[in-house]
C-alpha positions as CSV (number, residue, x, y, z in Angstrom):
1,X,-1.8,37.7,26.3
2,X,-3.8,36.5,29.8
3,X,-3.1,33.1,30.8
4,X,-6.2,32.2,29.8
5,X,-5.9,33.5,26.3
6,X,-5.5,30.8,23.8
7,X,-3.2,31.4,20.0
8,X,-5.2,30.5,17.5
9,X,-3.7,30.9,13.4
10,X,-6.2,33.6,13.3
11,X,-4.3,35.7,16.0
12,X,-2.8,38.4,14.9
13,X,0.2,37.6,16.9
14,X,0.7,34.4,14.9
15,X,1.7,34.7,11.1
16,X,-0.6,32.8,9.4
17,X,0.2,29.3,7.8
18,X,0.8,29.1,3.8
19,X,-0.7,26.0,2.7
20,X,2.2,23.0,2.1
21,X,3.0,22.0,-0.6
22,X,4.9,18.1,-1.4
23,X,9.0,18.8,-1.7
24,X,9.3,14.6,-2.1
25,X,7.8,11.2,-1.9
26,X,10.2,9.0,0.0
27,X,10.3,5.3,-1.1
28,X,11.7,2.5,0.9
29,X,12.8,-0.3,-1.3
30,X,14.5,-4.1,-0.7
31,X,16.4,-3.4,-4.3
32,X,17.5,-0.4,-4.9
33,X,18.9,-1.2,-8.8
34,X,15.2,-2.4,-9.4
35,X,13.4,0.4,-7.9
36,X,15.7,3.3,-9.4
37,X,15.2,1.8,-12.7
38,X,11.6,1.4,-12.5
39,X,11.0,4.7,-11.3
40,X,13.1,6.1,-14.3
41,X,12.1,3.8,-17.2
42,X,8.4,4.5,-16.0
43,X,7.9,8.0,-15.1
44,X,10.8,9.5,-17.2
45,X,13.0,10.5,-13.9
46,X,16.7,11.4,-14.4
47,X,18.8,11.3,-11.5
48,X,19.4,14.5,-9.3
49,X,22.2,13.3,-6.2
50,X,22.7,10.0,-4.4
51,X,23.8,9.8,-0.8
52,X,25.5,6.7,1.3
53,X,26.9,8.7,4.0
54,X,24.2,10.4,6.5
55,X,23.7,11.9,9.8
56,X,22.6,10.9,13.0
57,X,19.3,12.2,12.7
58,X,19.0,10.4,9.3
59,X,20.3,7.0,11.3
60,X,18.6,7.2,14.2
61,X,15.1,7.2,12.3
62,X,16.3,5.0,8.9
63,X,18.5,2.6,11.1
64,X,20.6,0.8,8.7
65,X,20.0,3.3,6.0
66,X,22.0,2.2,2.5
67,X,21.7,5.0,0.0
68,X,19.7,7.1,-0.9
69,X,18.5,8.0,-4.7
70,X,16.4,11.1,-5.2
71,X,15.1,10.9,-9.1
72,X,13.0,13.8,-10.4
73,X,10.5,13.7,-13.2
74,X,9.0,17.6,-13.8
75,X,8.0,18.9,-10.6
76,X,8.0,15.2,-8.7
77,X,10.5,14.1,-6.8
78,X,11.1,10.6,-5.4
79,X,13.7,10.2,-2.5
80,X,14.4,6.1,-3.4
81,X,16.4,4.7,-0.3
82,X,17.5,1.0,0.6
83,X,18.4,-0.1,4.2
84,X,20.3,-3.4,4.4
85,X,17.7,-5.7,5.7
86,X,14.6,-4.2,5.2
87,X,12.1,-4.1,3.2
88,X,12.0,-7.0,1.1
89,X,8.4,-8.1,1.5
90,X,5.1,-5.9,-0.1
91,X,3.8,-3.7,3.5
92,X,1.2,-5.6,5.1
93,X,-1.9,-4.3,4.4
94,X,-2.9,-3.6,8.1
95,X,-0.1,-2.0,8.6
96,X,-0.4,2.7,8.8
97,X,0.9,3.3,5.5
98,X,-0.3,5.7,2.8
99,X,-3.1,3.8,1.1
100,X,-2.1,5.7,-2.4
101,X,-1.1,8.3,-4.5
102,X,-2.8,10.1,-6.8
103,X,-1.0,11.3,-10.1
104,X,-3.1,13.7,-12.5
105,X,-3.0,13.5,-16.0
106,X,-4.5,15.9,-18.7
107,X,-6.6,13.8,-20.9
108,X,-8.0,10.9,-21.3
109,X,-5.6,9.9,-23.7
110,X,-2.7,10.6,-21.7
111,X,-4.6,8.1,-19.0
112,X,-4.6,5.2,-21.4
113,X,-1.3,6.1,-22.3
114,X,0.0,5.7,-18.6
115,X,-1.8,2.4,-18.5
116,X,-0.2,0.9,-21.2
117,X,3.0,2.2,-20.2
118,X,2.8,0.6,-17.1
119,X,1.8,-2.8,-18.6
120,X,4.6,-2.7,-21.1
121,X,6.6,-2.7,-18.5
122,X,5.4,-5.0,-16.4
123,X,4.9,-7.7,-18.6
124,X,8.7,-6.6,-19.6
125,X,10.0,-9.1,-17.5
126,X,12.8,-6.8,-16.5
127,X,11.5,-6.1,-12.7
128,X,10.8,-7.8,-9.5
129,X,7.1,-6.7,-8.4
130,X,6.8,-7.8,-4.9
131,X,3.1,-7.0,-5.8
132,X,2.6,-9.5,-8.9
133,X,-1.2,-7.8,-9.8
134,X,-1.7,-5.8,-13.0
135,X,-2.6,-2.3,-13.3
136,X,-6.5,-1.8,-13.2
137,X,-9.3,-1.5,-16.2
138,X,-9.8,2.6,-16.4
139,X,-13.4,3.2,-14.9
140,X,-15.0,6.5,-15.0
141,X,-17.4,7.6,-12.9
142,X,-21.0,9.5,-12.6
143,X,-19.1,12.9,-12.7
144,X,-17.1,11.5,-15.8
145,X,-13.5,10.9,-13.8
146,X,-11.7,8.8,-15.0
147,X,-8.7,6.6,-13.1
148,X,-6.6,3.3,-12.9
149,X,-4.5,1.7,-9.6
150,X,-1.4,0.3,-10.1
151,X,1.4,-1.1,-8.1
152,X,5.4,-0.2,-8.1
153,X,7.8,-2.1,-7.7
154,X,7.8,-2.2,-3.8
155,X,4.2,-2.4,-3.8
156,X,3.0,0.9,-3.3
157,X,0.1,2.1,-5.1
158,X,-0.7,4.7,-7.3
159,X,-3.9,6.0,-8.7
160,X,-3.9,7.9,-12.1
161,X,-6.8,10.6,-13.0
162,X,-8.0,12.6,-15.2
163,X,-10.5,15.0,-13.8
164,X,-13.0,16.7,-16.8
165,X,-13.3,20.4,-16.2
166,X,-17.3,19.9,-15.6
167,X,-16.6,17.6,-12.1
């Protein structure tokens, strides 16, 4: 190749990317009991492996890194970690962080289902939600999506959806 050549993914010199795909969502949390048992009263996750020894690589960018959980429900997995300090207030909302996640369900009955599961256990009593807001009303809009926000226990927020075959 000259030096003034460029690589592009379309060179035939470079194999071309496959797209990614998500291997986890890691989750920071203040309380790691509350947090593990959220994840797995709410989305049905059973445990996989826990860690509480790590290496350097892991402590030099989690300093003060706990233990780590990683739950699984279906295909989703959540990597649930504490560090001793950390974490104990909601993210500030100015701060980079991923604004949400989006979870698709199947119908629109699974949808209300997931919004009344989440409620149940909100209004439980049995967690801390540094976020003390309720799930949304389901809306649906002009292409007939429908979806609800709601926040975890740590305040992260998910979106739920159900996407009709015609949008």
């Amino acid at each position: 190749m000259s030096e003034n050549a460029v690589a592009t993914l379309e060179s035939p010199r470079l194999a071309p990317l496959r797209a990614a795909t998500f291997h986890h969502l890691g989750i920071q949390t203040a309380d790691l009991g509350n947090c593990v048992s959220w994840y797995q009263d709410f989305f049905g996750c059973k445990e996989n492996w826990s860690l509480d020894e790590f290496s350097e690589l892991t402590t030099s960018r989690l300093p003060g890194i706990v233990r780590l959980v990683e739950l699984r429900a279906g295909g989703t997995r959540f990597h649930l970690f504490e560090r001793a300090g950390e974490g104990a207030q909601a993210p500030d909302p100015g701060d980079a962080q991923f604004q949400h996640v989006c979870m698709e369900v199947g119908s629109p009955a699974e949808m209300r289902a997931w919004q009344r599961h989440w409620m149940k256990l909100y209004e439980s009593g049995l967690y801390h939600f540094t976020r003390d807001e309720p799930a949304t009303e389901i809306v649906t809009d002009d292409d007939g999506v429908q979806s609800f926000y709601a926040f975890d226990v740590n305040g992260l927020e998910y979106e739920f959806t159900w996407i009709p075959e015609a949008a």
